[in-house]
Every structure is written in C-alpha cells, then in structure tokens.
C-alpha positions in Angstrom: 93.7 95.7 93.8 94.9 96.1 97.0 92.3 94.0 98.5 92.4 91.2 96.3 96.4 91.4 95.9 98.3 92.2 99.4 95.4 91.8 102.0 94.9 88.6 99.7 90.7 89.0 100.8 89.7 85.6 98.5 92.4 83.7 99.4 94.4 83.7 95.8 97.9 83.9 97.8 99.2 85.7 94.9 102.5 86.6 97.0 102.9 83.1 97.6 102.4 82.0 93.8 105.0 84.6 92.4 107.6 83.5 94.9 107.3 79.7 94.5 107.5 80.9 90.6 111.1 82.4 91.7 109.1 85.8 90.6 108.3 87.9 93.9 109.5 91.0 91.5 106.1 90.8 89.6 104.3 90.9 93.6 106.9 93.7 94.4 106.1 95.5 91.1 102.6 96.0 92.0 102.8 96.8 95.5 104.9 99.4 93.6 102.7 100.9 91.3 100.0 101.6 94.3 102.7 103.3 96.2 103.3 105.2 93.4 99.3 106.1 92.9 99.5 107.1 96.6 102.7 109.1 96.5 101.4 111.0 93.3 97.9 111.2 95.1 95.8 110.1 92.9 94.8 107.4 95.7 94.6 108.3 98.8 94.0 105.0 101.5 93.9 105.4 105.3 98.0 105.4 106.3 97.6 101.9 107.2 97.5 100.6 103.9 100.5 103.1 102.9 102.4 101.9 105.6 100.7 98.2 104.7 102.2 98.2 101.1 105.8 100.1 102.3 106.3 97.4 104.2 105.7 94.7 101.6 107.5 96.8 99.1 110.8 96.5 101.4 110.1 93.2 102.5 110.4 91.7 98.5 113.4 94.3 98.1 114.9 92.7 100.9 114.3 89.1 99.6 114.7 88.8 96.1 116.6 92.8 95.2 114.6 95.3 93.6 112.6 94.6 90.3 114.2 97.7 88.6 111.0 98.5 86.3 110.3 101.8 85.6 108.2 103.0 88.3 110.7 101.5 91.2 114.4 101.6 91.1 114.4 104.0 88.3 112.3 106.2 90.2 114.2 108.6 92.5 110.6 109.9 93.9 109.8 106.0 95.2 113.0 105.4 96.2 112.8 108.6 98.7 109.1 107.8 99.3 109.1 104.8 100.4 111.9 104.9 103.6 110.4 107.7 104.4 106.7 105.8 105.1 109.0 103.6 106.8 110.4 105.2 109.0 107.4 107.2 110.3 106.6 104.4 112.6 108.7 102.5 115.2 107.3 98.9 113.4 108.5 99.6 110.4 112.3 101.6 110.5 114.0 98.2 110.5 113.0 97.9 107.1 114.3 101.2 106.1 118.2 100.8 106.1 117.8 96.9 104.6 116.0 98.7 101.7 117.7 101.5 101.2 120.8 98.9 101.1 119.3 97.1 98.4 118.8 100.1 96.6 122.4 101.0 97.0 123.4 97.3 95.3 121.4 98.1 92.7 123.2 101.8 91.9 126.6 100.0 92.6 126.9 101.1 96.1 128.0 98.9 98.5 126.6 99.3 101.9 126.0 95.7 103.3 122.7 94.0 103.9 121.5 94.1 107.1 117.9 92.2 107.0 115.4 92.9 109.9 115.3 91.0 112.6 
C-alpha cells in the first residue's frame, strides 16, 4: 500500500485524484491507518517511511483539517504518535505545531494555524 499509494511507484497520483475530488481526507485516512499499523507494530518499515507518512499525514491535516474517522482524531494514541515522529527530525518539526493546531480546532481549542513555511 505504501508503495503504490504515497511513494505513488505506478504513477496512479492517487493524492492528486482525492484532492481535485475536494476529498484529501480519504488520502489522509490511509496514510493514517499505516501509521497506525506502525505505531501498534504490527509493521515495522525503515524510519523513513514513518517519518515519510508523518509527514503526509500532517501535511493533509494542515490542508484540508483532520478526517476525524476512527483511527485518527478519535484516536488519542495517533494523535500523540504522530508529533512525536515529527519532531524527531529537524525536516519535519515545522509540521508538528500546524498539526497539533488542527487537532486543537477539531477538539474546540483554539490555538491558531500557523502552516509551515
């Protein structure tokens, strides 16, 4: 999945197709669910593809808000995951504070939206 979905190896530009169908959530919703594999480690990829798929995962939050399925927003372990990943490297903590801001809109907290720059 992660081959054929985020490193997009045959070309399908699936990201592309869900957000010129206004639905990045289903793209974000995946990436999702193989965080979620790794974070419960049942997969366990070289940390470049965790860090691969935080990034994409906080990149769609940052676009579009968070999907709020059941293995995302509504899952505390993700949502503490995932800044965590990003953060562990100096490429990726400017992503951490715009996603854990669109994380607070969804609980009703307000704490701006800073986007990377």
């Amino acid at each position: 999945m992660y081959e054929t979905y985020v490193v997009d190896k045959y070309g399908l530009n699936i990201k592309d197709l869900c957000r010129k169908a206004n639905n990045l959530w289903a793209y974000q919703s995946f990436v999702a669910r193989m965080l979620e594999t790794v974070r419960k480690g049942s997969w366990k990829p070289e940390k470049k593809v965790v860090e691969h798929l935080a990034k994409e995962y906080a990149e769609t939050a940052i676009e579009v808000g968070l999907a709020c399925c059941d293995h995302t927003c509504n899952n505390p372990f993700l949502t503490e995951f995932t800044p965590k990943v990003l953060l562990s490297l100096t490429g990726l903590k400017p992503f951490a504070k715009p996603f854990l801001n669109t994380l607070a809109v969804v609980k009703g907290e307000n704490q701006g939206s800073d986007k990377p720059n």
